[in-house]
C-alpha positions as CSV (number, residue, x, y, z in Angstrom):
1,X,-33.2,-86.2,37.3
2,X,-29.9,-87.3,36.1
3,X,-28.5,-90.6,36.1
4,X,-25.8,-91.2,39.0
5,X,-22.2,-92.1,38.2
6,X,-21.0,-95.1,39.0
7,X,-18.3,-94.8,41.3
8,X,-15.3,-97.3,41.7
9,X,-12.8,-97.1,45.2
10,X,-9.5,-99.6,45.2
11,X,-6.8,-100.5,43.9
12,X,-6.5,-99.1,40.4
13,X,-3.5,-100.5,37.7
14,X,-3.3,-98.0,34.5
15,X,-0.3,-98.1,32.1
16,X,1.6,-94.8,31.3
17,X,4.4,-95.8,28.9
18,X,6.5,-98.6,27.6
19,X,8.8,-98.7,31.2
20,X,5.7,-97.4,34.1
21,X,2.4,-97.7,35.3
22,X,0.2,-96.4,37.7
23,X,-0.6,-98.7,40.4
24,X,-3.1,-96.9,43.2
25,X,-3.9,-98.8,46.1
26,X,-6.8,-96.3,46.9
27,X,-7.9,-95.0,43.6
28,X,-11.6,-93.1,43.4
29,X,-12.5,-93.7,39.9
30,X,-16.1,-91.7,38.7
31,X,-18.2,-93.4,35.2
32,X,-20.6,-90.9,33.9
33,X,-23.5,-92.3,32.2
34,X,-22.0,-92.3,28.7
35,X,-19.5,-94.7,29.7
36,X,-16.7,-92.3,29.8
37,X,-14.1,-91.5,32.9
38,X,-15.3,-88.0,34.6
39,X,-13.0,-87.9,36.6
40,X,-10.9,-89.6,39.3
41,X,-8.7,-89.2,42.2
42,X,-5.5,-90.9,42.8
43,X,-4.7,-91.6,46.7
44,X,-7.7,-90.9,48.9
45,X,-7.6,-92.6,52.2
46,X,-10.5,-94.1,53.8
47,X,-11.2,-91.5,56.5
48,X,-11.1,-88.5,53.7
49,X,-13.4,-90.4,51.2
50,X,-17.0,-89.4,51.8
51,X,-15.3,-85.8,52.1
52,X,-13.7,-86.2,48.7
53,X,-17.0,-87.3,46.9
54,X,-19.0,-84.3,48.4
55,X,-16.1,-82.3,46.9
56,X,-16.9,-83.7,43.6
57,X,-20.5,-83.0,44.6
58,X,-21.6,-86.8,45.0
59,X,-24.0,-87.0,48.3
60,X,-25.8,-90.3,48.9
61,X,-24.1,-92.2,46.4
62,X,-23.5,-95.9,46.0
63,X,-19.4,-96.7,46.0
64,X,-18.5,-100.1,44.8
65,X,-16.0,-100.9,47.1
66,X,-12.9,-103.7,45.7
67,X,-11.8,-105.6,48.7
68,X,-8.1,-106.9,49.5
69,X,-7.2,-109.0,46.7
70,X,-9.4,-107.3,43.8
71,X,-8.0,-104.6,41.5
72,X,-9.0,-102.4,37.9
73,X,-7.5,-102.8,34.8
74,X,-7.9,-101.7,31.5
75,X,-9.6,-104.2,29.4
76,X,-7.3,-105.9,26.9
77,X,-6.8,-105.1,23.6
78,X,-6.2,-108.0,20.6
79,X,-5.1,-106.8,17.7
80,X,-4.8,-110.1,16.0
81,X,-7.0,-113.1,16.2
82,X,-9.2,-115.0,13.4
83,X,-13.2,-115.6,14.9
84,X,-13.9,-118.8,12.2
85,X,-10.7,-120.7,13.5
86,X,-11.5,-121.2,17.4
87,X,-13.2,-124.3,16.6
88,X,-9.9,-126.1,15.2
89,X,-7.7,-124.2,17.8
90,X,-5.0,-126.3,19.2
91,X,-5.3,-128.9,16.0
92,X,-2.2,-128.8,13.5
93,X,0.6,-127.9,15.5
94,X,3.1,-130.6,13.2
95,X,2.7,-128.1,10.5
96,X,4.4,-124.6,9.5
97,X,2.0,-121.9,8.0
98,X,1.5,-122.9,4.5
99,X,0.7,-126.5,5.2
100,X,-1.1,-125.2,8.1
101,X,-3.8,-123.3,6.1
102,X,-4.3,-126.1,3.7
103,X,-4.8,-128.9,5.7
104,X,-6.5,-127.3,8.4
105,X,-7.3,-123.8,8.6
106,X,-9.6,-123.6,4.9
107,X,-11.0,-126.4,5.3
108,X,-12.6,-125.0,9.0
109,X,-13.5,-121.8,7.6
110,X,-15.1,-122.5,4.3
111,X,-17.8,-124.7,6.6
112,X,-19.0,-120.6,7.5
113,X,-21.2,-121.3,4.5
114,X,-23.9,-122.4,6.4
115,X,-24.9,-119.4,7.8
116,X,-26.8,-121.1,10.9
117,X,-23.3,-122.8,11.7
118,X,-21.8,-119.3,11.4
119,X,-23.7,-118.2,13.4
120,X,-23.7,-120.9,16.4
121,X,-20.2,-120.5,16.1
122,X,-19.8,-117.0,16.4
123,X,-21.6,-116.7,19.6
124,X,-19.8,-119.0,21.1
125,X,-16.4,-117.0,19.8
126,X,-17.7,-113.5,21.2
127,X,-18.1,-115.2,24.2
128,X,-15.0,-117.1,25.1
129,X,-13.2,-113.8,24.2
130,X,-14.8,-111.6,25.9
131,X,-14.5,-114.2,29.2
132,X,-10.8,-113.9,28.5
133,X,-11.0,-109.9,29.2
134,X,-10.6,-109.0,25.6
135,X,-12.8,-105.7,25.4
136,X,-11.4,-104.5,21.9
137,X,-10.9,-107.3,19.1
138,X,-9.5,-107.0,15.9
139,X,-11.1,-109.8,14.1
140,X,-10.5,-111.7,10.9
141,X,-13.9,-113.6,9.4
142,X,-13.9,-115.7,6.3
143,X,-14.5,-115.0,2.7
144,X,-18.8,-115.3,3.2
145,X,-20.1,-112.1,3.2
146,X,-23.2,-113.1,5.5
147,X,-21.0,-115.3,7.7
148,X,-19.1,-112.0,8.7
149,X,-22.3,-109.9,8.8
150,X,-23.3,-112.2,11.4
151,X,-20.1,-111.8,13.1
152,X,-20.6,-108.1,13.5
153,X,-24.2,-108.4,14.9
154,X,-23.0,-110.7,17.4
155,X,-20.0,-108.8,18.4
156,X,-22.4,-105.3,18.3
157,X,-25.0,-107.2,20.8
158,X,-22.8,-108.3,22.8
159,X,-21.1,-105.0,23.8
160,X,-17.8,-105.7,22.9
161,X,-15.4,-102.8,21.0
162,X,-14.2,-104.5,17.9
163,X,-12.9,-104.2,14.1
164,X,-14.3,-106.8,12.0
165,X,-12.9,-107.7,8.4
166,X,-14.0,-110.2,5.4
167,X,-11.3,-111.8,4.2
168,X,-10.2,-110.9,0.7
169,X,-8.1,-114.0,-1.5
170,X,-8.6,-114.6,-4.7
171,X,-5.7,-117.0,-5.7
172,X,-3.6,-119.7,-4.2
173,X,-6.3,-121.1,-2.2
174,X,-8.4,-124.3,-2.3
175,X,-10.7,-123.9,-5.3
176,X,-14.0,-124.6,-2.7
177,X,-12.6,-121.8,-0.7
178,X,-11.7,-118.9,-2.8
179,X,-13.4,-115.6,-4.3
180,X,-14.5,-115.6,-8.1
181,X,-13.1,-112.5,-9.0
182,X,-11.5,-109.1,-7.6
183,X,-15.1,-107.7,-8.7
184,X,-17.3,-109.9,-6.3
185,X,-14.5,-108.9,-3.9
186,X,-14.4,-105.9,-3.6
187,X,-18.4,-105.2,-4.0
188,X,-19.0,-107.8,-1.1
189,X,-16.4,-105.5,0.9
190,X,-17.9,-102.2,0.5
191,X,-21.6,-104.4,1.8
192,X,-20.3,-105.0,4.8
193,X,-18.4,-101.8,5.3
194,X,-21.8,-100.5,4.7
195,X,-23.5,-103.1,7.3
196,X,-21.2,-102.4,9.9
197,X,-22.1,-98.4,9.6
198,X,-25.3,-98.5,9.6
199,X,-25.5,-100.5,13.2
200,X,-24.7,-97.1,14.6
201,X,-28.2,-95.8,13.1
202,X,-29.9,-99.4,13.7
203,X,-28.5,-99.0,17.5
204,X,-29.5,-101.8,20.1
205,X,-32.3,-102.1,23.2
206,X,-29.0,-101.1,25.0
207,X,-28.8,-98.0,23.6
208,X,-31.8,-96.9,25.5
209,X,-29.7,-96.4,28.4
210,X,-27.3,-94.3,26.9
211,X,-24.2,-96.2,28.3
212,X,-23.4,-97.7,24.8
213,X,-21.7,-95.8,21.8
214,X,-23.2,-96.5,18.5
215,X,-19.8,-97.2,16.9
216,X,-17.9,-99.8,19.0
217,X,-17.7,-102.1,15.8
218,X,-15.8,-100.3,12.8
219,X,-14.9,-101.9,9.8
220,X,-11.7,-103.0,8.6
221,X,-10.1,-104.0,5.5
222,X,-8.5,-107.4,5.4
223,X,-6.6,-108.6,2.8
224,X,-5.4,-111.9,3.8
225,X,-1.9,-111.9,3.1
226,X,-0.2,-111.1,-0.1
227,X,0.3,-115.0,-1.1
228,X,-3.6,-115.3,-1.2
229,X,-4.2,-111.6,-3.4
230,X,-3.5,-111.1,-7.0
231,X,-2.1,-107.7,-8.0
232,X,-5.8,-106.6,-9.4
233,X,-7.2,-107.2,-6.3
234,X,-4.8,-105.9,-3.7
235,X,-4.9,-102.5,-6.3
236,X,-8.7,-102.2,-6.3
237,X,-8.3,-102.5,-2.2
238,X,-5.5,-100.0,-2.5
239,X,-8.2,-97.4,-4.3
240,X,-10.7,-98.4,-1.6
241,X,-8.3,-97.5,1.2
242,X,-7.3,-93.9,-0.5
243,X,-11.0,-93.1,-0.6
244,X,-11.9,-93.6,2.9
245,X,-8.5,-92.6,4.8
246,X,-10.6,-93.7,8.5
247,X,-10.7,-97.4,7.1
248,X,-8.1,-99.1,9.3
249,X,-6.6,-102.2,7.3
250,X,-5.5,-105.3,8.3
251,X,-3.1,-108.1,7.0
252,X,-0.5,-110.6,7.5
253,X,3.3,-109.9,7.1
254,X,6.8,-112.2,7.3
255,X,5.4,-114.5,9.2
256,X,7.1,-117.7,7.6
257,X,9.7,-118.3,5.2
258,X,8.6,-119.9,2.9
259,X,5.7,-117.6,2.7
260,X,8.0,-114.6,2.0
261,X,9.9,-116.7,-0.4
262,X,6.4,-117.1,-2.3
263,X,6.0,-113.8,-1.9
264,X,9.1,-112.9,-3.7
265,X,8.4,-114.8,-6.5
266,X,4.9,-113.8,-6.7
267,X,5.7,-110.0,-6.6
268,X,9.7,-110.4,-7.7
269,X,9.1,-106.2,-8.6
270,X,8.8,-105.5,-5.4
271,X,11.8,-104.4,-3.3
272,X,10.6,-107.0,-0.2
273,X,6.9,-107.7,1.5
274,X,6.4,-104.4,3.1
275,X,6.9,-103.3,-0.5
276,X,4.7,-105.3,-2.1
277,X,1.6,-103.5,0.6
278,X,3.6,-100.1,-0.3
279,X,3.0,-100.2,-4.1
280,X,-0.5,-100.7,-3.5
281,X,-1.4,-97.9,-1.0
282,X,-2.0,-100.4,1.9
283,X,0.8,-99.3,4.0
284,X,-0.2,-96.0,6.4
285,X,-0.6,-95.0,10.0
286,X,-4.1,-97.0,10.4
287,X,-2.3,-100.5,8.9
288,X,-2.1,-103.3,11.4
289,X,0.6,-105.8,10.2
290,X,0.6,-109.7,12.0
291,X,3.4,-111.2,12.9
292,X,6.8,-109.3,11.2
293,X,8.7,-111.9,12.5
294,X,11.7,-111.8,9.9
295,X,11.7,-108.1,8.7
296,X,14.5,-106.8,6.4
297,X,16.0,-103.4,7.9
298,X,14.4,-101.6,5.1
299,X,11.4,-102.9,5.7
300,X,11.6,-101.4,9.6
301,X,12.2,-98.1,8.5
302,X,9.3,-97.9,6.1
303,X,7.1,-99.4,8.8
304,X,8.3,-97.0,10.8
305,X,8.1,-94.1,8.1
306,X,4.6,-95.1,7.8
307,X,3.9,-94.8,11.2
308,X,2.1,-98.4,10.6
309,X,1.3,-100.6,13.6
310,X,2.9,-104.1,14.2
311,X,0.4,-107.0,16.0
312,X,3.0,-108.9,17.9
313,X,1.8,-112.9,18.1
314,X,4.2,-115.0,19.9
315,X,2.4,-118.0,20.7
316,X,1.6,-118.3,16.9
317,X,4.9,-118.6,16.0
318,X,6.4,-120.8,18.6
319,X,3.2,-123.1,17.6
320,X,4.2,-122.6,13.9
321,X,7.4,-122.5,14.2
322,X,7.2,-119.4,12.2
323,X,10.3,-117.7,14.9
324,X,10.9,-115.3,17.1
325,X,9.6,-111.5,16.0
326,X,12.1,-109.1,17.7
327,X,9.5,-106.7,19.4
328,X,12.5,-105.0,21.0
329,X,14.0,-103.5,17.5
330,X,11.1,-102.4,16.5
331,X,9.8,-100.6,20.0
332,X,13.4,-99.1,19.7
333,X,12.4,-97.6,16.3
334,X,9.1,-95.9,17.6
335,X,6.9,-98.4,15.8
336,X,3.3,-98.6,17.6
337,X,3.2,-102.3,19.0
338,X,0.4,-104.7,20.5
339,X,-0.4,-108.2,20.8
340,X,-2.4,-110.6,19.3
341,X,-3.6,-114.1,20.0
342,X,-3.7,-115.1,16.2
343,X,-6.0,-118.1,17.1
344,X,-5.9,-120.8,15.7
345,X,-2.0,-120.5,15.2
346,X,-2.3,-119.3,18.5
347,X,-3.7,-122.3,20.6
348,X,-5.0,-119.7,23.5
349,X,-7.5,-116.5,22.8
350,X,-6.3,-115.0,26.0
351,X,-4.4,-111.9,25.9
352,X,-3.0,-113.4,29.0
353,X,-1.4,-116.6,27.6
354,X,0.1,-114.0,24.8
355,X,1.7,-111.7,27.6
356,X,3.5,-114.8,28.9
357,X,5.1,-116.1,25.8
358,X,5.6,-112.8,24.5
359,X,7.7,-112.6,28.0
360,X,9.4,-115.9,27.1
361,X,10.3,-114.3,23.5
362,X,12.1,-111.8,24.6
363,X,14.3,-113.8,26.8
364,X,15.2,-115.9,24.0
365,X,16.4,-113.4,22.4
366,X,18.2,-111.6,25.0
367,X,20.1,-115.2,25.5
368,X,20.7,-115.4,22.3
369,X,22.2,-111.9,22.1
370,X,24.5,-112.2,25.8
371,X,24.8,-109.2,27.6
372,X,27.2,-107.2,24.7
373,X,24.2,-108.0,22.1
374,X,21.5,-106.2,24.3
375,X,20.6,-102.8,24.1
376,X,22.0,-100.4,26.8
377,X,19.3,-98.4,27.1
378,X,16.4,-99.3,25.0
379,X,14.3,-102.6,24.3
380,X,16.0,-104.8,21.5
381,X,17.5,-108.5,22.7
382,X,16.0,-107.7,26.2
383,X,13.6,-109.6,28.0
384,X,10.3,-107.1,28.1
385,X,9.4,-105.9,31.7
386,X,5.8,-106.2,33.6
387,X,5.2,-103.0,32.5
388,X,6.3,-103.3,28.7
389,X,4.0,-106.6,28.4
390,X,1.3,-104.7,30.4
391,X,1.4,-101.7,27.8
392,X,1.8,-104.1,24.7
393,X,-1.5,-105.5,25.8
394,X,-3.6,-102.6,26.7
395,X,-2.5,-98.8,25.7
396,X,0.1,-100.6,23.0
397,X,-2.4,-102.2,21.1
398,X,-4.9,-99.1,21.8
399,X,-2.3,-97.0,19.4
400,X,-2.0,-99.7,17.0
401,X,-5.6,-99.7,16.9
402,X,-6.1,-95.5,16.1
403,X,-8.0,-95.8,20.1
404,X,-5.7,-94.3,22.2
405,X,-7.1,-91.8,22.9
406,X,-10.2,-93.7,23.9
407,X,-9.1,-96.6,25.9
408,X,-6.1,-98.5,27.1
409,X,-5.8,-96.3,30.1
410,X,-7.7,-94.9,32.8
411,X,-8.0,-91.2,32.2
412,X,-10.3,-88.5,32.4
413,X,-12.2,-88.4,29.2
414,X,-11.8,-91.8,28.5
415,X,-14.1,-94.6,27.7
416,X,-14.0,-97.0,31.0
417,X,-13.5,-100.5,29.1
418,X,-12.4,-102.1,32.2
419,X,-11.6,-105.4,33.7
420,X,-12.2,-106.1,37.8
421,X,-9.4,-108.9,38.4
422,X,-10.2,-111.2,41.4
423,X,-6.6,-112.5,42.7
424,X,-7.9,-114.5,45.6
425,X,-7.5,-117.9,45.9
426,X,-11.8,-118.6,46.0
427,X,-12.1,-118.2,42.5
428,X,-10.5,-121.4,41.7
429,X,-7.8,-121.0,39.5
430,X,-5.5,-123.5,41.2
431,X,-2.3,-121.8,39.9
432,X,-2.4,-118.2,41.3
433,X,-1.6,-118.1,44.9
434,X,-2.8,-115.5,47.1
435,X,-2.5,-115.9,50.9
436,X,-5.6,-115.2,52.2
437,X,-5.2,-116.2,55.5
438,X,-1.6,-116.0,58.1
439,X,0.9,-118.1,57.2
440,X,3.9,-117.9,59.1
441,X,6.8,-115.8,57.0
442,X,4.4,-115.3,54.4
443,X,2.8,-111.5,54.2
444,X,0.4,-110.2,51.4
445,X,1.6,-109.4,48.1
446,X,2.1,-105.6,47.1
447,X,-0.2,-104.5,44.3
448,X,2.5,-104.5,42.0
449,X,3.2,-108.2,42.8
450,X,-0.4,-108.7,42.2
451,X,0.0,-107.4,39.0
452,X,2.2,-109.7,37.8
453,X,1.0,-112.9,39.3
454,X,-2.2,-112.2,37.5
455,X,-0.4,-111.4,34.3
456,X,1.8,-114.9,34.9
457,X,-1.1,-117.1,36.4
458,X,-4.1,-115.5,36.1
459,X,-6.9,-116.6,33.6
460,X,-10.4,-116.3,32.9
461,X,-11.5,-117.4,36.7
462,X,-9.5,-114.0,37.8
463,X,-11.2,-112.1,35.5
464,X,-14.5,-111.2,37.6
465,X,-16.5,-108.1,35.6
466,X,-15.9,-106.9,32.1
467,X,-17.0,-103.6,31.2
468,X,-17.1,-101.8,28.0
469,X,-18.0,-97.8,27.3
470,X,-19.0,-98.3,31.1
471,X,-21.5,-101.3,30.3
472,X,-21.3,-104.1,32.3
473,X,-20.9,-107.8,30.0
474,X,-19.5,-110.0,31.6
475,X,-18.8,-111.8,34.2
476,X,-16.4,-114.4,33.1
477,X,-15.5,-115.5,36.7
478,X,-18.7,-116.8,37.5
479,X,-20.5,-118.4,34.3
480,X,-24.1,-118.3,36.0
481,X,-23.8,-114.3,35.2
482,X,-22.5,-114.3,31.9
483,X,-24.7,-112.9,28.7
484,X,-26.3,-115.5,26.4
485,X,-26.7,-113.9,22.6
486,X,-29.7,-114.4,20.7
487,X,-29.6,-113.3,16.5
C-alpha cells in the first residue's frame, strides 16, 4: 500500500523572477512521500475541489486546509551567517570589522574548544534558525575540527538543508585562535568533508520514512577571508577546489576598508580582492562571496565572468559600518544574489530582519542617487520591490547556493522546503496587524498585502510550520511543538 500524499489547499506565494511572484489564493499543492512537489494546481475553487483531486486520482484523502489569514511560502534561504557567533550577537556594535573580530568575535569562537560547549551551543543555533524559517543555511564554524563535526550532526538531525564549513586562517589572528600550519589545515578539511559525506550512508531514524534525503548537509570550503590565509594555504585550498568541482566555497569579500587596504598590502600582486581569490582557483560558479560592499568595476565583471554568487548582508554592515553594498549594480550585471544574516555582525538570524534592511539599503541609495542617478529600467540606485526582496531571500539565494533547481520555489519536481505563515493577530506578535474581526472602513488585506506585512512585521510568532524535503520540523510559532536535539 503506498503512502498518501500530503495535500496542501490555500493561499500559495511562489517567487518567479527578480520583478513577479505567484500569489494563489486557492492553490492545491500535492507532497509525494519523498518530499518532492508532484504536482499542483493553481486556481481551484471550492465547489470544483474534491472533483479536481479525483482527477489527480486522490479519493478519501486528508486535505490540510489554510484558513483566512494563513498562507505557503518557500522556506528561506541564508547564504551567510556564522553558527559559533550567536552567542555574542548584538555585543560590539562601537567597532568596525577588524577590531570587531579581535575583541569580540575570536575570543567567542575559540571557547568551541570544549566540545561539550560546542555542542550545547550548537543546538541551541540550529534551533533559533530554523524558528526563524531558515530551511537552507550556509554556515560558517570555527577553526576545531570536532566543534564543526558536531555542527553538521546537529544540523543533519535536525532536518534542516545546509552547507557547513571549517574555517580555514592561518595568520593574522590571535595566537590562541589560529591553525599551526596550512598542512593540519587542509588535512582537517578533507575530515570533515569526508564526515559530512558519509551521513548520507550513516542516514538517520528519519530516514525510515523515506521523507528525508540523505544529502541535505553538503560540505563547503571556507576560507575565512583573505586577511586571515597566507598564500600557501589559500593555494593548497585552490588545488582542493580544482579536484572536486561540486565543492561549493565560501568566503568573505570588501566588506571593510580597511580590510581591503590589508588586503592590498598583503597580496600587493594582485590586481584587487576578487583577484587575489582568482589567482588561486577560488573564484567559479559554485563561490559564495559575503558582503561586496565596495567592489571595483573590474572586480564586477569578473564576478560576473565567473558566474560566482554574491551573499548580500545589510544589517552587518549598517551594524559595522562596513556601507552600503549596491545589490542593484550587480542584479543589473546578471550576478546570482541572496541574502545573508552574517550573525553576529548581523544582530538578527532572521531572514526576515535582513529583507527589511536590505529594503532600507536600497533606498539609501536611490536617495543618494536622485531620480537622474537611478536606473530607468533595471535595479541599480533603486529601492528593491516586495518581490525583488522576496526572490533575494528564497529562489535568489537558491541560485547562489547551486539549489535552484531544488528549492526556492514551488514547482513540480521540487523539494517542498516550505514555511506555513500565520498573519493573524492570535499568534501574538504585537506588530503585524491583521483585522480579524469588522472594523468600520477597514476590509481584509489582499494576499499580496499579506505578503508584505509579513515580510515588514512578521517574525518567528508568524512563522507556524517549517518543512523541509516534505518533513515537518518545526513549529516555531508555538514552542510546546518544537524538536528538542539530542547528540
Amino acid at each position: 500500500m503506498h503512502p498518501e500524499p500530503t495535500i496542501f489547499y490555500g493561499p500559495v506565494i511562489s517567487p518567479e523572477s527578480l520583478t513577479s511572484y505567484k500569489a494563489l489564493p486557492n492553490c492545491l499543492l500535492s507532497v509525494g512521500p519523498s518530499g518532492t512537489i508532484d504536482w499542483l494546481v493553481e486556481d481551484v475553487e471550492e465547489h470544483a475541489l474534491q472533483k479536481t483531486l479525483a482527477q489527480k486520482g486522490c479519493i478519501d484523502v486528508n486535505v490540510t486546509v489554510l484558513p483566512s489569514g494563513r498562507f505557503l511560502l518557500p522556506g528561506f534561504i541564508d547564504t551567510h551567517t556564522h553558527a559559533p557567533q550567536l552567542p555574542n550577537i548584538g555585543s560590539g556594535q562601537q567597532y568596525e570589522l577588524l577590531d570587531w573580530l579581535s575583541n569580540v568575535t575570536f575570543p567567542t569562537e575559540a571557547k568551541f574548544s570544549d566540545l561539550e560547549f560546542a555542542r550545547r551551543t550548537y543546538e541551541s543555533v540550529v534551533r533559533r534558525i530554523l524558528d526563524c524559517g531558515t530551511t537552507t543555511c550556509c554556515y560558517y564554524g570555527t577553526l576545531h575540527l570536532e566543534a564543526t563535526k558536531a555542527l553538521a550532526d546537529i544540523v543533519h538531525i535536525s532536518g534542516q538543508r545546509a552547507f557547513i564549513g571549517k574555517c580555514n586562517m592561518d595568520r593574522n589572528c590571535p595566537e590562541y585562535y589560529v591553525e599551526p600550519s596550512v598542512e593540519v589545515s587542509l588535512r582537517e578539511t578533507r575530515e570533515l568533508i569526508s564526515h559530512i559525506r558519509s551521513q548520507s550512508s550513516r542516514g538517520s531514524p528519519e530516514q525510515v520514512s523515506g521523507s528525508l534525503s540523505p544529502d541535505l548537509v553538503q560540505p563547503v570550503l571556507t576560507p575565512r577571508f583573505a586577511v586571515s590565509c597566507t598564500p600557501e594555504l589559500l593555494s593548497s585550498l585552490g588545488e582542493l577546489a580544482s579536484s572536486d568541482p561540486s565543492l561549493l566555497i565560501q568566503t568573505h569579500i570588501s566588506e571593510n576598508k580597511a580590510e581591503i587596504a590589508f588586503v592590498k598590502e598583503l597580496f600587493s600582486e594582485a590586481p584587487h580582492y576578487a583577484g587575489v581569490y582568482e589567482s588561486f582557483g577560488l573564484l567559479r560558479h559554485n563561490t559564495i562571496l559575503a558582503h561586496a560592499v565596495h567592489l571595483e568595476d573590474a572586480e564586477v565583471e569578473l564576478i560576473a565572468e565567473r558566474k560566482t554568487g554574491i551573499s548580500h548582508c545589510p544589517t552587518s554592515n549598517f551594524n559595522l559600518s562596513s556601507g552600503v553594498a549596491p545589490v542593484g549594480r550587480f542584479l543589473d550585471r546578471g550576478i546570482k544574489v541572496g541574502l545573508g544574516t552574517d550573525v553576529s555582525g548581523g544582530f538578527s538570524p532572521s531572514i526576515l530582519n535582513t529583507i527589511q534592511n536590505a529594503s532600507i539599503a536600497s533606498k539609501i541609495l536611490a536617495m543618494q542617487a536622485g531620480p537622474q542617478g537611478s536606473s530607468p529600467t533595471g535595479f541599480a540606485n533603486r529601492q528593491l520591490s516586495v518581490a525583488t526582496l522576496l526572490y533575494l531571500a528564497t529562489l535568489g539565494g537558491a541560485e547562489v547556493c547551486g539549489l535552484e533547481k531544488v528549492v526556492g520555489s514551488f514547482a513540480p519536481g521540487k523539494s517542498f522546503d516550505a514555511l506555513i505563515i500565520d498573519a493573524r493577530n492570535n499568534c501574538g506578535n504585537p506588530g503585524l496587524w491583521y483585522p480579524d474581526h469588522d472594523i468600520a472602513g477597514n476590509s481584509k488585506p489582499t494576499l499580496d498585502g499579506l505578503l508584505e506585512r509579513f515580510l515588514f512585521c512578521g517574525d518567528d510568532r508568524n512563522i507556524s510550520r517549517v518543512y523541509v524535503q516534505g518533513r515537518f520540523i518545526g513549529a516555531p510559532g508555538h514552542p510546546g511543538r518544537s524538536l528538542s536535539f539530542t547528540i
